[in-house]
Backbone as JSON, one array per atom type, in Angstrom:
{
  "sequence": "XXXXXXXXXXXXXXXXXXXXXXXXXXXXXXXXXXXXXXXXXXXXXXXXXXXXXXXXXXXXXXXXXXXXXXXXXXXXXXXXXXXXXXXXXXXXXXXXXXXXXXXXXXXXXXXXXXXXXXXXXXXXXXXXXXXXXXXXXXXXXXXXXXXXXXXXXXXXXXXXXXXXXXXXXXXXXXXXXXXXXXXXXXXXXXXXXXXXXXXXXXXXXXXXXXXXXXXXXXXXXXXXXXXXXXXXXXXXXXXXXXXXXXXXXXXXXXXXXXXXXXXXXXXXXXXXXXXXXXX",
  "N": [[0.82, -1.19, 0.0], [1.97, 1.29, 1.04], [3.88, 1.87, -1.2], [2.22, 2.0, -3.44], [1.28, 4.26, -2.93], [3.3, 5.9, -2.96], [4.21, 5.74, -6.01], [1.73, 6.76, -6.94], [2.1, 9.58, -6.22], [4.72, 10.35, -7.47], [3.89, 10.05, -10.23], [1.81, 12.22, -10.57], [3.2, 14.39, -9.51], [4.97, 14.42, -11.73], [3.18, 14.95, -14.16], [2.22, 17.73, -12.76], [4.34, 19.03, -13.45], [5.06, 19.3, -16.27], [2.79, 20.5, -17.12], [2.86, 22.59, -16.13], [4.99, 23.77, -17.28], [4.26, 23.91, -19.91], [2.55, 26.1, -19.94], [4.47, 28.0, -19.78], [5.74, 30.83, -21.48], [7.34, 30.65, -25.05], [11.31, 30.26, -25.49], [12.73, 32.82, -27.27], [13.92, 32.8, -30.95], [17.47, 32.57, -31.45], [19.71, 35.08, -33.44], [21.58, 35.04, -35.98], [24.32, 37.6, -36.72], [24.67, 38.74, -39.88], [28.04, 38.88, -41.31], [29.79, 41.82, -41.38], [30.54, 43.17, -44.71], [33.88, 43.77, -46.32], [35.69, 45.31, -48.54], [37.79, 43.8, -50.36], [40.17, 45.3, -51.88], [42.65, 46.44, -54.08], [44.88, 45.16, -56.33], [47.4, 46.81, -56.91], [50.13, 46.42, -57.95], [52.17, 45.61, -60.61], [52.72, 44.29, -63.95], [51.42, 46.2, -67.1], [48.57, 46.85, -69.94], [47.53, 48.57, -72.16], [44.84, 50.44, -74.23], [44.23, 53.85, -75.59], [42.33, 56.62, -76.71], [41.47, 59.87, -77.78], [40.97, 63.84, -77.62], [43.26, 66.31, -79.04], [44.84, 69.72, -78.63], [46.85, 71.06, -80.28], [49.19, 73.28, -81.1], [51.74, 75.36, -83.3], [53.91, 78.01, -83.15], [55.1, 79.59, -85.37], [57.8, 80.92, -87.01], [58.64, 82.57, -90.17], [60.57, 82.93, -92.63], [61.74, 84.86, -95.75], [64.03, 83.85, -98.46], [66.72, 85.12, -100.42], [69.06, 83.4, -102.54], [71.49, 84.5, -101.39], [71.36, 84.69, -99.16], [70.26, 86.21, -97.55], [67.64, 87.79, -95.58], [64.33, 88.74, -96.83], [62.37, 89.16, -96.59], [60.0, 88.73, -93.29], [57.53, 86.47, -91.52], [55.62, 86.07, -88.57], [53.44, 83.85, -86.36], [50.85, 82.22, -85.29], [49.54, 78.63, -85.38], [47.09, 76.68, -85.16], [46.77, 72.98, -84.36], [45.0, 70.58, -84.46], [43.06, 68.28, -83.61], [42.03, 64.4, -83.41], [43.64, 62.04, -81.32], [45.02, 58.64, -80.53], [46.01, 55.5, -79.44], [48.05, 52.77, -78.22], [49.28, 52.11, -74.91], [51.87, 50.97, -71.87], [53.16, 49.76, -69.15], [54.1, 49.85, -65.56], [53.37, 48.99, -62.12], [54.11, 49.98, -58.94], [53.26, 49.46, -55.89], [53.11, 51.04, -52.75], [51.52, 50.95, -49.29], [49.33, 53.33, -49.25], [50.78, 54.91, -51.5], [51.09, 54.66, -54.5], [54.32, 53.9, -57.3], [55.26, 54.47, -60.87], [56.19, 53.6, -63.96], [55.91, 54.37, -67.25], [55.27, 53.98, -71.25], [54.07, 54.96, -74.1], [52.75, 54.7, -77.57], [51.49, 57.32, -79.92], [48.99, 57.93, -82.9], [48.15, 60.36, -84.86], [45.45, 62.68, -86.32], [46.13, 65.43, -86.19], [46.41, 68.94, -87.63], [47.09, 71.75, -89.59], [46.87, 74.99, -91.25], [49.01, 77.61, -92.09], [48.45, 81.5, -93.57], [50.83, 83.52, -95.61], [51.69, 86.56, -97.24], [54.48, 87.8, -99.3], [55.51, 91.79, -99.75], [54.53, 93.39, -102.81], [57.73, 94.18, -104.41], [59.43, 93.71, -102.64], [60.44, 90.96, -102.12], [61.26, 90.3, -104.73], [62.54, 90.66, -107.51], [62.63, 94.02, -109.45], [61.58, 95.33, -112.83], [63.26, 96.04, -115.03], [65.12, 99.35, -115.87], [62.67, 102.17, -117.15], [60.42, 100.31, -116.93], [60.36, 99.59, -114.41], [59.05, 101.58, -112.66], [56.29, 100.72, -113.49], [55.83, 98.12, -113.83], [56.28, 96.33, -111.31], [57.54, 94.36, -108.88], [56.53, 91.18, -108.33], [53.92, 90.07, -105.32], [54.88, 87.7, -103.54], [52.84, 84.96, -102.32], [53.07, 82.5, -99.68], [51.29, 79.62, -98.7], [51.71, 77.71, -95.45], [51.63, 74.21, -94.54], [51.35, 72.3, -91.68], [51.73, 68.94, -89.8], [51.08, 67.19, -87.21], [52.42, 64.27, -86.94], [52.56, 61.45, -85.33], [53.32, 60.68, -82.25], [54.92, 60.33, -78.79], [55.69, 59.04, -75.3], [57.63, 58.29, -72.7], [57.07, 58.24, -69.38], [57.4, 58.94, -65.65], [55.17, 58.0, -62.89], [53.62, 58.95, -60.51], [51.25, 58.32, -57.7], [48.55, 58.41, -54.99], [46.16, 56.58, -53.57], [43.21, 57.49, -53.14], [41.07, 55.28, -52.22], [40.73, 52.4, -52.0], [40.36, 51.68, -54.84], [40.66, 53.64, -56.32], [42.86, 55.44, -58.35], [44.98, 58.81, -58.14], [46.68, 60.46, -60.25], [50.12, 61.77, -60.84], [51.98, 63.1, -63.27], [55.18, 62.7, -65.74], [57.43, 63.61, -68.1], [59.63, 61.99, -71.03], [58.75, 62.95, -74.04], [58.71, 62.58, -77.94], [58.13, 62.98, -81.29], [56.99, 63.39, -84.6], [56.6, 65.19, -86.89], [55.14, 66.78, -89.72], [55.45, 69.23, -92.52], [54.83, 71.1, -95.05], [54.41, 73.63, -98.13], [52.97, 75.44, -100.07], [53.65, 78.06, -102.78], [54.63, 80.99, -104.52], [52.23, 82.58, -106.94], [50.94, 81.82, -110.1], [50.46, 79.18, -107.4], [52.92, 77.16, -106.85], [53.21, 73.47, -105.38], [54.77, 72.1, -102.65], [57.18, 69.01, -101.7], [56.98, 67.05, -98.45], [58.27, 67.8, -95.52], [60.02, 66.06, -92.87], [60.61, 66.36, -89.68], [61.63, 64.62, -86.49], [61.58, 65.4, -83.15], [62.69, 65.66, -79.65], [61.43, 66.13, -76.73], [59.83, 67.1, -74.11], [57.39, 66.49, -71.4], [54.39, 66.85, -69.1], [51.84, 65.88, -66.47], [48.43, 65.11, -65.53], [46.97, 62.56, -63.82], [43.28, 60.69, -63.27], [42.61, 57.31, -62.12], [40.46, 54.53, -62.48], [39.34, 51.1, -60.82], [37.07, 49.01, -62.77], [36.22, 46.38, -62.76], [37.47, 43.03, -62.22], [40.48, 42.82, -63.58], [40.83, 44.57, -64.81], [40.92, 48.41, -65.47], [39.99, 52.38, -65.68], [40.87, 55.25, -67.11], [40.82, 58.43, -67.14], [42.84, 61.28, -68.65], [45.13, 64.34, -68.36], [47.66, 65.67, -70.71], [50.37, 67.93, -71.37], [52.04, 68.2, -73.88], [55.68, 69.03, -75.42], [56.95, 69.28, -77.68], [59.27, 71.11, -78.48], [61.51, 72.39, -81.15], [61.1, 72.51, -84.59], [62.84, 72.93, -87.65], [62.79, 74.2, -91.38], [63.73, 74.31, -94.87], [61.98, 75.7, -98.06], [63.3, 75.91, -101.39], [62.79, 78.17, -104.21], [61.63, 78.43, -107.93], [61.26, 81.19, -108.12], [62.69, 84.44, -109.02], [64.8, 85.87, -107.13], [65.09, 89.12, -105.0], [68.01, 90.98, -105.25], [69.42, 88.96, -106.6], [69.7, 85.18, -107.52], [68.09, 82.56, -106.17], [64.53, 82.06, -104.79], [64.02, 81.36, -101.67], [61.79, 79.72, -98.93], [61.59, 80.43, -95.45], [61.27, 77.97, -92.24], [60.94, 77.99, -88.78], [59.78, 76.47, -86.16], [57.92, 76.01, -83.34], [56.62, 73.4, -81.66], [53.47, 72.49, -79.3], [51.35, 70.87, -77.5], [48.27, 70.02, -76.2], [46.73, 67.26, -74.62], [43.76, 65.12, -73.98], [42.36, 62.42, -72.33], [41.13, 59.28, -72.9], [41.5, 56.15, -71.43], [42.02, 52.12, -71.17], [42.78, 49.77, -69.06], [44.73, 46.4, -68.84], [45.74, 44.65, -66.11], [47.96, 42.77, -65.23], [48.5, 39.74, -63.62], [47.6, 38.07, -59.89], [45.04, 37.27, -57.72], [42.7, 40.15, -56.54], [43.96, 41.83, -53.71], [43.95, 42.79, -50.35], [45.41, 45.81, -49.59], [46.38, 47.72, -47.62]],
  "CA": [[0.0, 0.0, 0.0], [3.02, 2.14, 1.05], [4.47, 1.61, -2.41], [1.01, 2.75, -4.66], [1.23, 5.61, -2.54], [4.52, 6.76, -3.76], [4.02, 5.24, -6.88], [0.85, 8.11, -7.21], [2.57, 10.5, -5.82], [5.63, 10.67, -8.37], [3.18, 10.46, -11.28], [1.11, 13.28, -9.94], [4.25, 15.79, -9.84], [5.39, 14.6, -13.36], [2.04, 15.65, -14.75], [1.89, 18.77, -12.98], [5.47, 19.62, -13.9], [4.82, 19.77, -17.96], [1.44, 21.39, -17.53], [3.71, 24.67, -15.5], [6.37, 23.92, -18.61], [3.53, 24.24, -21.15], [1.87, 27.61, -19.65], [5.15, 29.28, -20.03], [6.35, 31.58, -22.87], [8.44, 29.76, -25.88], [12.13, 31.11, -25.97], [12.77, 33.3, -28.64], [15.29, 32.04, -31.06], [18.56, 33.38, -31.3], [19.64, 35.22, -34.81], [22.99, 35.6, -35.34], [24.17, 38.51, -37.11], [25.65, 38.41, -40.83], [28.93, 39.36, -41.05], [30.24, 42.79, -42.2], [31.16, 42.96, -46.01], [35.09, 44.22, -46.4], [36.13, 45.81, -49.5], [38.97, 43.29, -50.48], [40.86, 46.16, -52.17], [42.92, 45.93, -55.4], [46.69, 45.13, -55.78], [47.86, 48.04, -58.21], [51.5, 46.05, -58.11], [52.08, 44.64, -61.59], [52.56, 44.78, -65.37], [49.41, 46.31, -67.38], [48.84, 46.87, -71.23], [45.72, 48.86, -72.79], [44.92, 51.53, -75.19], [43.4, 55.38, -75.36], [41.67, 57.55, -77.5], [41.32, 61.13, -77.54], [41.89, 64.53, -78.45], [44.59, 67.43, -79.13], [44.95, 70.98, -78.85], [48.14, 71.4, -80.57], [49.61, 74.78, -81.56], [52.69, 75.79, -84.36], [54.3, 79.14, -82.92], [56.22, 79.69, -85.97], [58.47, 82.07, -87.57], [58.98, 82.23, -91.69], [61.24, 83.98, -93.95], [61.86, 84.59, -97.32], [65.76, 84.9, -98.69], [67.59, 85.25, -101.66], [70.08, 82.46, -102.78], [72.89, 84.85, -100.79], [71.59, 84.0, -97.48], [69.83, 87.62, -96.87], [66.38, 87.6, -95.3], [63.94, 89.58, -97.4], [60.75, 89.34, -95.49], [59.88, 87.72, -91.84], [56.41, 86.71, -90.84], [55.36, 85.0, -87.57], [51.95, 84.05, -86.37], [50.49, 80.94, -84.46], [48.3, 77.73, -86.4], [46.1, 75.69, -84.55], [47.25, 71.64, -85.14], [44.08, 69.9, -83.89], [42.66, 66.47, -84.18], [41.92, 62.94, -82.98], [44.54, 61.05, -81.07], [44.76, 57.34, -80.57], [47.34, 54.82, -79.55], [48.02, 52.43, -76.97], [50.08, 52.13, -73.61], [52.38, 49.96, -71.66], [53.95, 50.06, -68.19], [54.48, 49.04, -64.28], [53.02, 50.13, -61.12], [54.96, 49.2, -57.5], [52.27, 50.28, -54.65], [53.21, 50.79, -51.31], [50.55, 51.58, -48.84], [48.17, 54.42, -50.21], [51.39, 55.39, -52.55], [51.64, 53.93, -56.26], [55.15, 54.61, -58.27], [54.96, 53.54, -62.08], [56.6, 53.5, -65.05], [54.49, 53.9, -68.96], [55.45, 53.96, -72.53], [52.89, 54.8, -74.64], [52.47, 55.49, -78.63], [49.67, 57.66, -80.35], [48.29, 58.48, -83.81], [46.83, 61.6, -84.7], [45.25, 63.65, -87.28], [46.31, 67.0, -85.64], [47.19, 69.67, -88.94], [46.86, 73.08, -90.24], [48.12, 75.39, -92.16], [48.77, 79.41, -92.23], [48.97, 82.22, -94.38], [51.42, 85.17, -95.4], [52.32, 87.1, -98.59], [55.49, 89.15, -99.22], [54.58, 92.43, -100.76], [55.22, 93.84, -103.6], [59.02, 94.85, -104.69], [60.39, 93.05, -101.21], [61.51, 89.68, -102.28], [61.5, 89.83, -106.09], [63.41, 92.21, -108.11], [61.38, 95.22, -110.65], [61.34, 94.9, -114.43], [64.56, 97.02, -115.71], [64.63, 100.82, -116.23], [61.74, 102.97, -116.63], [59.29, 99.71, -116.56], [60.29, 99.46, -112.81], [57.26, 102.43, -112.7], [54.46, 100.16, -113.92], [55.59, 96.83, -113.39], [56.77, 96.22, -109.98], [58.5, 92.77, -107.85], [56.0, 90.85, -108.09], [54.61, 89.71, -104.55], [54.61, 86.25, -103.07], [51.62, 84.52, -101.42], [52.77, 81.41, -99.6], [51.31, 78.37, -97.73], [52.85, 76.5, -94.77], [50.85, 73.24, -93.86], [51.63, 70.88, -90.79], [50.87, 67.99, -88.9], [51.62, 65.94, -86.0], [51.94, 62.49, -87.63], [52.35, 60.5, -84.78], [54.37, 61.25, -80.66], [55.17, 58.71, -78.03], [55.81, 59.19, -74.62], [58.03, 57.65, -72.11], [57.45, 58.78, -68.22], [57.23, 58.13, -64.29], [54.26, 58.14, -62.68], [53.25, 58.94, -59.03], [50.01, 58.69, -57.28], [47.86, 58.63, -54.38], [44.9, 55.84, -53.76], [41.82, 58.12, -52.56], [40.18, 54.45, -52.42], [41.73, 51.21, -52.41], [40.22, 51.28, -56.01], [40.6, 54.8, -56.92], [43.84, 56.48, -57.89], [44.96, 59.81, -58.53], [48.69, 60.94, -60.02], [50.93, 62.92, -61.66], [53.02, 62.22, -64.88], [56.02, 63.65, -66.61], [58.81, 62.47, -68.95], [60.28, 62.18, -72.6], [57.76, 63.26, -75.62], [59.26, 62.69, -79.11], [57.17, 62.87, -82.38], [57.23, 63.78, -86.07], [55.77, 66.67, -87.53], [55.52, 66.91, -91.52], [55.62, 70.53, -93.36], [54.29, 71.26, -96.38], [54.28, 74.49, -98.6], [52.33, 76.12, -101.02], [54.36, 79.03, -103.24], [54.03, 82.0, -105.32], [51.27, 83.03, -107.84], [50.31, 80.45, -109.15], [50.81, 78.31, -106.1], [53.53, 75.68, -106.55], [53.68, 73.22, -104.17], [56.2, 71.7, -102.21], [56.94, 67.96, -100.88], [56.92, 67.23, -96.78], [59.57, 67.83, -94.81], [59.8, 65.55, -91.95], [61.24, 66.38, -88.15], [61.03, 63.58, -85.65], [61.84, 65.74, -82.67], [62.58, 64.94, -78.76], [60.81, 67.16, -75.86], [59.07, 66.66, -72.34], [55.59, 65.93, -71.56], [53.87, 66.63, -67.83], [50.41, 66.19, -67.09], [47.81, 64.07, -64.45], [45.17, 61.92, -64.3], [42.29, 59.75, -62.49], [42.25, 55.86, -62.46], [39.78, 53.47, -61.24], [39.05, 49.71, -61.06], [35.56, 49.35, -63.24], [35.67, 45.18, -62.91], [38.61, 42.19, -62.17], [41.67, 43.34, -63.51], [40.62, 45.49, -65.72], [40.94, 49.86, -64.86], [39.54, 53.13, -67.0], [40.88, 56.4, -66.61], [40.65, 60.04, -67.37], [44.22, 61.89, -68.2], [45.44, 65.58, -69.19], [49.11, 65.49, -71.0], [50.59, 68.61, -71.67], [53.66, 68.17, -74.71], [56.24, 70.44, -76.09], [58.31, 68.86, -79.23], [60.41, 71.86, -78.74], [61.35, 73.73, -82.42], [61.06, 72.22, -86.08], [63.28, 74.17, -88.8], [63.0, 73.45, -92.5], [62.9, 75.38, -96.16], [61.47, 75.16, -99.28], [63.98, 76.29, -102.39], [62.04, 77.89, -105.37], [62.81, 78.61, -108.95], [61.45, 82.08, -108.18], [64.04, 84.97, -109.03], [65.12, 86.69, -105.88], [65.86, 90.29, -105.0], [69.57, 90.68, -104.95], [70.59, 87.82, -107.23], [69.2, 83.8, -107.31], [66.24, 82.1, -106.27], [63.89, 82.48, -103.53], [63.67, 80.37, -100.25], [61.12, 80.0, -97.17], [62.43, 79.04, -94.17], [60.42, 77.65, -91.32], [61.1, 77.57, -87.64], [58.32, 76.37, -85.39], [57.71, 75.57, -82.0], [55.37, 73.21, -81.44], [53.13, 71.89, -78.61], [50.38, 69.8, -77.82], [47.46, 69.71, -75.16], [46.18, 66.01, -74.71], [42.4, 64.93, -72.98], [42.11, 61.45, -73.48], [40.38, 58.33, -71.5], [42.0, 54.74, -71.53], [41.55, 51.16, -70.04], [43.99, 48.83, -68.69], [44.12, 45.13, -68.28], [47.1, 44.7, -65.16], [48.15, 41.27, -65.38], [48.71, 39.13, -61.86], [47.2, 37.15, -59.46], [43.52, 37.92, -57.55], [43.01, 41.36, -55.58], [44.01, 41.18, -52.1], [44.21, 43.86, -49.29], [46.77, 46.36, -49.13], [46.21, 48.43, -45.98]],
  "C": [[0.86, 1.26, 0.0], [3.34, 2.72, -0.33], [3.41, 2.21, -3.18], [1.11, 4.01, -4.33], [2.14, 6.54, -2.98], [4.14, 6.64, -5.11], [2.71, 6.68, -7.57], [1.31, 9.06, -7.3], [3.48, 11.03, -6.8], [4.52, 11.02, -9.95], [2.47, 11.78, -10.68], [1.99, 14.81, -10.1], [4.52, 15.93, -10.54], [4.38, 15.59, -13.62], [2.13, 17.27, -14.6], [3.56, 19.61, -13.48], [5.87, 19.96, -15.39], [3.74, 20.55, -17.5], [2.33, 22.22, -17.55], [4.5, 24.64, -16.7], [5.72, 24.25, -20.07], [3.34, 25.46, -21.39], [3.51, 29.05, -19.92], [5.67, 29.84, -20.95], [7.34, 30.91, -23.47], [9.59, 30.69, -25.96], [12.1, 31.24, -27.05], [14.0, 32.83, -29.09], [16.25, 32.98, -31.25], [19.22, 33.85, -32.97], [21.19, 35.39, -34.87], [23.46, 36.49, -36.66], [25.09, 38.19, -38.82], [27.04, 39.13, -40.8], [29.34, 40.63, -42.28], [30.99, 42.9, -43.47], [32.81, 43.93, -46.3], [35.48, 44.4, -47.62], [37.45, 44.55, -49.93], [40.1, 44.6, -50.86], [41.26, 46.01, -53.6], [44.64, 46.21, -55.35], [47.13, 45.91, -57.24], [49.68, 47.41, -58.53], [51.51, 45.37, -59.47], [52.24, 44.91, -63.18], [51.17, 45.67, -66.09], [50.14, 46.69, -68.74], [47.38, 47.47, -71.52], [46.11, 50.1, -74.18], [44.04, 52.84, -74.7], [42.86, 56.16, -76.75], [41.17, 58.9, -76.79], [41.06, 62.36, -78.23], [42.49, 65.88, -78.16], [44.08, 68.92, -79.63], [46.08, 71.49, -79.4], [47.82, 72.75, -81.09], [51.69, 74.34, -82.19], [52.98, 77.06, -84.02], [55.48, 79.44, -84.15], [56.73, 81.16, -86.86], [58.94, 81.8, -88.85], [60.22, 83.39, -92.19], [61.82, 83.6, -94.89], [64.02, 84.83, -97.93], [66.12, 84.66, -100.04], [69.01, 83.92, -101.36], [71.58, 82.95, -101.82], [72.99, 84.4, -99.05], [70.66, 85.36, -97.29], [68.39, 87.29, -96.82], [65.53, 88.84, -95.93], [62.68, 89.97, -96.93], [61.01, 88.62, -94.38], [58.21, 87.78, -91.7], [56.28, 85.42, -89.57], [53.94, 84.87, -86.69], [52.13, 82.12, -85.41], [49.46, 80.29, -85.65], [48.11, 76.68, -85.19], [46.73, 74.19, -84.9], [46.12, 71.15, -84.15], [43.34, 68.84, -84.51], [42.57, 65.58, -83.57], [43.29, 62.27, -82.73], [44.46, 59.69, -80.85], [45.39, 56.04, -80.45], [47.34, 53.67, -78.14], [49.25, 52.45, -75.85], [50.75, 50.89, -73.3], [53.3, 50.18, -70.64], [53.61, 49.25, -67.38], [54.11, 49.58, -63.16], [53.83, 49.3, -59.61], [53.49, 50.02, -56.51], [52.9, 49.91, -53.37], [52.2, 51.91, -50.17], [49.34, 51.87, -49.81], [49.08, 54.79, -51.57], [51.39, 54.15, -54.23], [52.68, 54.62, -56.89], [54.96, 53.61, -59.71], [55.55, 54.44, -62.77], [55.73, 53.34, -66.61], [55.17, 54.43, -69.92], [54.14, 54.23, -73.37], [53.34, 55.48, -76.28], [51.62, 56.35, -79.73], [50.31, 57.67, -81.74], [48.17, 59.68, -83.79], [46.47, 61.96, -86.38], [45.12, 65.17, -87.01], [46.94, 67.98, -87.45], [46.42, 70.98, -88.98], [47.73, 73.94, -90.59], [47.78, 77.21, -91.65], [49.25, 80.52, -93.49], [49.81, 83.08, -94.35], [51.79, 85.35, -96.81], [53.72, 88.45, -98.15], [55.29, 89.8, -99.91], [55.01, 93.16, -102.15], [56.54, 94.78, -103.96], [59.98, 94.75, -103.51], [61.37, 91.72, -101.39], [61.94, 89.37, -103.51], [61.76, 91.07, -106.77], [62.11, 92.92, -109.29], [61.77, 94.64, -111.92], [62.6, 96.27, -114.22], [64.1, 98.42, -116.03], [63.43, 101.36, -116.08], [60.46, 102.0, -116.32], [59.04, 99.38, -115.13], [59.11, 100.29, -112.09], [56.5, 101.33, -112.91], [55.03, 98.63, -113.51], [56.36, 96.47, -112.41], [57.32, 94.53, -109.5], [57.06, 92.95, -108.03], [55.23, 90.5, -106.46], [54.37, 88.38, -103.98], [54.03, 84.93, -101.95], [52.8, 83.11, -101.13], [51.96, 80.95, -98.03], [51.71, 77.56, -97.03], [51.71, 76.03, -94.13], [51.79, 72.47, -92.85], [50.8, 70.15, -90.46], [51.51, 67.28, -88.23], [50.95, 64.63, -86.79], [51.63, 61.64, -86.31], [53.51, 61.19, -83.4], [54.07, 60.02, -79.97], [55.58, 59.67, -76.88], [56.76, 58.35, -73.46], [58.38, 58.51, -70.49], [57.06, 58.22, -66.84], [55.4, 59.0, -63.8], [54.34, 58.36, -60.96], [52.03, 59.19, -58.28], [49.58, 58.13, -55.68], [46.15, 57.51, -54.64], [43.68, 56.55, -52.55], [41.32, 57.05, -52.0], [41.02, 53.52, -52.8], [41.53, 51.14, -54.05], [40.57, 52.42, -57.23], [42.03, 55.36, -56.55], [44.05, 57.69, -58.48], [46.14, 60.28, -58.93], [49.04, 62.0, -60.99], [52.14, 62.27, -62.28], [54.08, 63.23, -65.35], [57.12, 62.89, -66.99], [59.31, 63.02, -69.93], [58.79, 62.65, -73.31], [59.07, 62.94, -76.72], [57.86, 62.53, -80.4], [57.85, 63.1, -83.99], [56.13, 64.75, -86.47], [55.97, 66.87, -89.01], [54.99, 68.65, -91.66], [55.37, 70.37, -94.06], [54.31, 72.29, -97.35], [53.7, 74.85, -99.65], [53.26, 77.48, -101.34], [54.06, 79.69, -104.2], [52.48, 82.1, -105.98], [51.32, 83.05, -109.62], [50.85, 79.56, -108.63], [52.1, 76.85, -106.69], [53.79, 75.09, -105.32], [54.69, 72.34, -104.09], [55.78, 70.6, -101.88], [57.01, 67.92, -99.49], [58.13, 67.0, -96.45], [59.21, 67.23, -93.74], [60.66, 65.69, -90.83], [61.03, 65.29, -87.51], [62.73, 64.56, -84.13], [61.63, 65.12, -81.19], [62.23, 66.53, -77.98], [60.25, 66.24, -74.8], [57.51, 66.81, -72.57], [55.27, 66.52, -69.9], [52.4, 66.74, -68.05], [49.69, 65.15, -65.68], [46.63, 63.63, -64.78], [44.34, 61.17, -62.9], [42.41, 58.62, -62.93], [41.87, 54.72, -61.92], [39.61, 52.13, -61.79], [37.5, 49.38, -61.81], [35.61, 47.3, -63.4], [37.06, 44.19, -63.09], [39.87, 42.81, -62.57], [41.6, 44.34, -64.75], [40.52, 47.07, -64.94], [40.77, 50.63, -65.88], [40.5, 54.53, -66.21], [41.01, 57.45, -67.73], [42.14, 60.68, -67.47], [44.57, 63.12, -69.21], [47.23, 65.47, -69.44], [49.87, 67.07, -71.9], [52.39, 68.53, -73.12], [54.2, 69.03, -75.36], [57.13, 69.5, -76.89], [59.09, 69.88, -79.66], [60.29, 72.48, -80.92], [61.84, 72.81, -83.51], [61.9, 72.83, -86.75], [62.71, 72.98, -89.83], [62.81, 74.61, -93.56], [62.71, 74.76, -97.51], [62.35, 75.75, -100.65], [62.32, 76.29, -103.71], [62.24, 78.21, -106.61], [62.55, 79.91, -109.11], [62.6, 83.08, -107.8], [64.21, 85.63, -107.36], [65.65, 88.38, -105.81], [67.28, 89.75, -104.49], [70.48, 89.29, -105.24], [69.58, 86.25, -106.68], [68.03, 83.75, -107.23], [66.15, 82.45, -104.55], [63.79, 81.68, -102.61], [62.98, 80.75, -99.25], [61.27, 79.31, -96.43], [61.47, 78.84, -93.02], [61.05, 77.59, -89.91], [60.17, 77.62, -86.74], [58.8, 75.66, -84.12], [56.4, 74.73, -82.05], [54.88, 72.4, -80.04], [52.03, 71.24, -78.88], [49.39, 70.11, -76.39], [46.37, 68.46, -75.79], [44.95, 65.69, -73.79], [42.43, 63.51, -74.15], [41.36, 60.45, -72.54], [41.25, 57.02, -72.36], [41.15, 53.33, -70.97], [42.65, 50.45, -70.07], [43.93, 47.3, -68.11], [45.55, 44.64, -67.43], [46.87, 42.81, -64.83], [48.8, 40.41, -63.52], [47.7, 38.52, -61.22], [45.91, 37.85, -59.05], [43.92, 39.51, -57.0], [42.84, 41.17, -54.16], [44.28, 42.7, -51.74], [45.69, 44.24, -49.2], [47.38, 47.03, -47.94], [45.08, 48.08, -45.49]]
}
């Protein structure tokens, strides 16, 4: 009897010990939080290879004159010509990054269709002798219209680079180096016009200039860049079979200065392993 009695008793407390476990509020579950997304970064260390397109503000600061077979200058004119046009070429360099800093190394060669030309006449009875005796009255030195055409055929670049990463992905620098190019001449002469073949320069000069350049997808980068170039000073002349005051024929001589202002955009495909964190 003892024994049923316990025997009740234990069942009796089970029971009421779920009911109290039923009546009470279900814990809430526990969420756990996703984890914060981290920029990996991008490893700017490494070869790269792309191309650009653009275009040029060039300018021709040049100075002409006319001479006689003796060497004597019979006229001078000097004036500025526009050389403007489509550039187009591609690139090829090295970037080292340390930290936020990037140093780099680029080669690059363009295209263009930069050209123009300017006018001047020498005036009558300056570069070409009169008609003999009294016809020197009525028929005068003729006087002599010419044409000088250029163009930037083609320039190249070779300079250091230094920049600044705003953004593990975004950088910002500054450029300067070699320039060299070729520049062709052209002439148009007297009345009526003969013309002349091209004279070709392939001159060496400096370049400075900066740009923007960001990551737009794997190892691929686009950027934005202003290049300021000076190819320094051209000469050249044109021999013609017109007579000359003071004996021979006539010559126009050329000496030009020329520069360049470059706006261009690129892309770059930087060869190496994934992108990993730099700072």
């Amino acid at each position: 009897m003892k024994r049923l009695l316990i025997g009740i008793s234990a069942a009796a407390l089970l029971l009421a010990t779920n009911a109290l476990a039923a009546d009470l509020p279900a814990k809430a579950p526990v969420y756990t939080k996703a984890p914060v997304y981290v920029d990996p970064g991008f490893d700017w260390t490494g070869f790269y290879i792309g191309g650009n397109v653009g275009y040029s503000w060039g300018r021709s600061s040049d100075t002409s004159t006319i001479t006689n077979t003796a060497g004597t200058v019979l006229f001078t004119s000097a004036d500025k010509t526009s050389l403007n046009g489509v550039v187009g070429g591609g690139q090829i360099g090295y970037n080292w990054q340390m930290q936020r800093a990037v140093f780099g190394l680029e080669a690059d060669i363009q295209g263009t269709d930069e050209k123009g030309s300017r006018s001047f006449t020498c005036p009558l009875n300056t570069c070409t002798p009169t008609a003999g005796g009294l016809l020197a009255l009525v028929i005068p030195g003729p006087a002599v219209p010419v044409t000088l055409n250029q163009k930037i055929d083609w320039f190249g670049t070779v300079r250091g680079r230094i920049g600044y990463l705003v953004d593990p992905r975004v950088l910002i620098y500054a450029t300067g180096g070699l320039a060299y190019g070729e520049v062709d001449s052209s002439a148009t002469i007297g009345n009526p016009g003969v013309g002349f073949g091209t004279v070709s320069n392939t001159h060496v000069g400096y370049t400075v200039g900066a740009g923007i350049e960001g990551v737009i997808g794997g190892n691929w980068t686009a950027r934005l860049e202003y290049l300021y170039v000076d190819l320094g000073t051209v000469n050249g002349s044109f021999q013609t079979a017109i007579g000359g005051l003071g004996g021979g024929v006539l010559s126009s001589n050329y000496s030009s200065h020329v520069t360049d202002n470059i706006l261009r955009v690129g892309v770059n495909y930087k060869f190496g392993g994934p992108v990993v964190a730099k700072y």
